[in-house]
N, C-alpha and C positions, 0 to 999 in steps of 0.2 A: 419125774419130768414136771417141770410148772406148767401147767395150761393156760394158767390164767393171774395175772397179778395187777395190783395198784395196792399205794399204803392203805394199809389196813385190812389185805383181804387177798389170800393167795391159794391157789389151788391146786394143789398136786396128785399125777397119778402115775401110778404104777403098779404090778403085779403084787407086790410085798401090801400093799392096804387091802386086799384080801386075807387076811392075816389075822385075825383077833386078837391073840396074844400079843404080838409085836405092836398093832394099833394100840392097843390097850396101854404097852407097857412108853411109848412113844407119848401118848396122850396123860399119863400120870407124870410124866419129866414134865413137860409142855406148862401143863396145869398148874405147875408151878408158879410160873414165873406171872405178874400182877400183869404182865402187857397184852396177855392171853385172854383175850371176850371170850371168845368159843371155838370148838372144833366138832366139826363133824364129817362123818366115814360114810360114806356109800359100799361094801364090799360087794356087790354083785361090780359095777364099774371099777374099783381100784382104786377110790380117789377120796383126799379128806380136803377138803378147807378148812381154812384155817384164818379168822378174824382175830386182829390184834391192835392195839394201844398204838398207831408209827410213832408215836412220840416217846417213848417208852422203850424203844428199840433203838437204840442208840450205834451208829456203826462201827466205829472206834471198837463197839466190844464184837461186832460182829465180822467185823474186817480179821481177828487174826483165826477165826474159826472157817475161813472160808474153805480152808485144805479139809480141813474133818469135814464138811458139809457137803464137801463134791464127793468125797469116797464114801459115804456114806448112801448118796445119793445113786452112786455107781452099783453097790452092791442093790440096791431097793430095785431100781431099774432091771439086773439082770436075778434078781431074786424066782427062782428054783425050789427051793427046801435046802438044797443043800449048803448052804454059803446061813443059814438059821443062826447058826449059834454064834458067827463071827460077826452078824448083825446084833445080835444078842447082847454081844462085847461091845461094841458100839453105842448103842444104846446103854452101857452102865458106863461107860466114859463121859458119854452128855450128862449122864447126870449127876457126875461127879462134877461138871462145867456149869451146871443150873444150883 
């Protein structure tokens, strides 16, 4: 879920940013890309922000990722333990896309 947004600076929470290994593995895809200042995780609350380049994020490339980004988003939302590994896949699809 977004909390909080304006260009350059968005902040998302949900149960799955309790997570180390998934934040971890979300945050080296991320890190990637040059439009990425910084990210940082709170895991006792569930939430990372996320500062970025809005110039740099261009929508055209992010308009056709919007279907991956909502189910993506769906599973983090109702994230469990169980639904792990199908986020796991998820997350190696983005970074196949990064």
């Amino acid at each position: 879920m977004i909390t909080s947004f304006f260009p350059g600076r968005v902040r998302l929470r949900a149960p799955i940013f309790k997570e180390a290994d998934l934040v971890e593995k979300a945050r080296l895809i991320l890190g990637k890309s040059d439009a990425v200042k910084k990210i940082e995780n709170n895991f006792l609350t569930g939430s990372v922000l996320i500062e970025y380049y809005p110039e740099k994020v261009p929508m055209k490339k992010l308009l056709p990722m919007q279907e991956f980004f909502a189910n993506l988003a769906k599973e983090a939302q109702h994230f469990d333990g169980s639904n792990r590994q199908k986020i796991l896949s998820m997350l190696d699809e983005l970074e196949g896309i990064f």
